[in-house]
C-alpha positions, 0 to 999 in steps of 0.5 A, spaced: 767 441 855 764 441 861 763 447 866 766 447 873 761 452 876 764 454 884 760 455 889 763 460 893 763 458 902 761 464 906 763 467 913 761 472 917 754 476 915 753 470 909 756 464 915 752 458 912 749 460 905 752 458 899 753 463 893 754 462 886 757 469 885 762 473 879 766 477 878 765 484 879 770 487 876 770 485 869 762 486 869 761 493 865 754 494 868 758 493 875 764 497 873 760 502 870 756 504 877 761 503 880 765 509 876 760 514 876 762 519 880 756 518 885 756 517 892 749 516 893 749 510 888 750 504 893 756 501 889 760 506 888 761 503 896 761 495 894 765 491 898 765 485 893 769 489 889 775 490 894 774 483 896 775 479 890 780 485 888 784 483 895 783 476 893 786 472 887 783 465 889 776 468 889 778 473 883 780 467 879 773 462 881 768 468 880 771 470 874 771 462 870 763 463 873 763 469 868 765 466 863 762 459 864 755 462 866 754 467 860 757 465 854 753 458 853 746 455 856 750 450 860 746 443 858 742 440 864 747 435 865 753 440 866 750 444 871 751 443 879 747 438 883 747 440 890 743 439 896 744 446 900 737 448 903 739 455 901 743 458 896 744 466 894 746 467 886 750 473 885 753 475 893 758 478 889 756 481 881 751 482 877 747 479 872 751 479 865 746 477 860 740 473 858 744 467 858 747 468 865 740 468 867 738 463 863 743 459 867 740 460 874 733 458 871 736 452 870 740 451 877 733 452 879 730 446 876 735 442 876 736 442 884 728 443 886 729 442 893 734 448 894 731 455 894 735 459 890 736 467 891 737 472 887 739 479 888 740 484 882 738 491 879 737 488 873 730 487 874 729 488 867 733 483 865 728 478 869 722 482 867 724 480 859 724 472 862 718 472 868 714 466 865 720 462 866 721 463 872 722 458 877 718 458 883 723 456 888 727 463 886 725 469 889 728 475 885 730 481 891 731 488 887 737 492 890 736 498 890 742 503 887 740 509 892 743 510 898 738 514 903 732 513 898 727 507 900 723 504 896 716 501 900 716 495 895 719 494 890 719 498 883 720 491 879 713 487 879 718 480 878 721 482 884 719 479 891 721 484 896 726 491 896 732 492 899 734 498 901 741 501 904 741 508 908 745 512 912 746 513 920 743 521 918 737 518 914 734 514 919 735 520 925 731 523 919 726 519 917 725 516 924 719 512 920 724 507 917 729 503 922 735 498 919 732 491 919 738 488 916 742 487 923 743 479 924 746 474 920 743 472 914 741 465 915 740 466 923 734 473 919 733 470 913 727 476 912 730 475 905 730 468 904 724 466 906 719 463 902 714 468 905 715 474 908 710 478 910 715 485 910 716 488 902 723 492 904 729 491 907 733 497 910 741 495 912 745 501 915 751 502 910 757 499 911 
């Protein structure tokens, strides 16, 4: 049975990339951040969750990416053709499983003109599978704590860092300054191919 894979539309902050996203709340790695008690790890303020909760339609279309992504290496033939010039993996979720990545491998190879982003904090996942890694896809590690800023990333498969901090931090590290303040297509610090910077610093929600 072939695989309907959603691409999900953006507005806001995401107005013009699209993402291949799924479900935050019926992935363990997620819920298990989530419910740890620590307000100092980032998704114990995770917006997807309260979004995708909020909304069945797009609970509905992440949840059968879910499924659909990590259960089976989807054949070449099933997967998604698209002529996007960006595309942002996991905007809302985490990585599930190999499998899961394998399958943003493939989307890679099958759409070689579109380059693809990915945000994870499974670098090790990747990690385990770096030698094939496509090269139009640039692995962005998320850094799990708030008002801690990596300089570069902690992952070698990772190409850059982001970071997410407080008003009080920066009053407090006056070195550091937020560098995530525009949309992210009309930035794009994280989506081009070559940026010079290492890290990204994004003032919390």
């Amino acid at each position: 049975m072939k695989n309907t894979i959603h691409l999900t539309t953006h507005s806001g902050k995401m107005d013009g990339i699209r993402s291949i996203s799924t479900n935050p709340l019926t992935n363990q790695f997620c819920n298990r951040m989530h419910d740890c008690g620590n307000d100092r790890v980032i998704c114990t303020h995770c917006y997807a969750t309260r979004l995708v909760d909020f909304r069945l339609s797009l609970q509905k279309h992440v949840e059968n990416n879910s499924v659909a992504l990590s259960e089976r290496v989807i054949p070449m033939n099933e997967l998604p053709s698209y002529n996007d010039e960006l595309i942002r993996f996991d905007s809302f979720g985490e990585l599930i499983n190999e499998t899961h990545l394998i399958n943003f491998f493939n989307l890679c190879y099958k759409n070689p003109q579109t380059y693809h982003v990915l945000y994870t904090k499974r670098c090790n996942l990747v990690e385990d599978m770096a030698h094939l890694k496509p090269s139009n896809l640039k692995v962005v590690e998320s850094n799990p704590i708030v008002d801690s800023v990596y300089e570069k990333p902690k992952s070698p498969i990772a190409d850059i860092v982001f970071n997410v901090v407080t008003p009080e931090y920066l009053e407090q590290n006056p070195r550091y300054k937020a560098t995530c303040i525009k949309a992210c297509n009309t930035c794009r610090l994280c989506y081009s191919r070559r940026t010079p910077m290492k890290f990204i610093v994004e003032l919390l929600k």
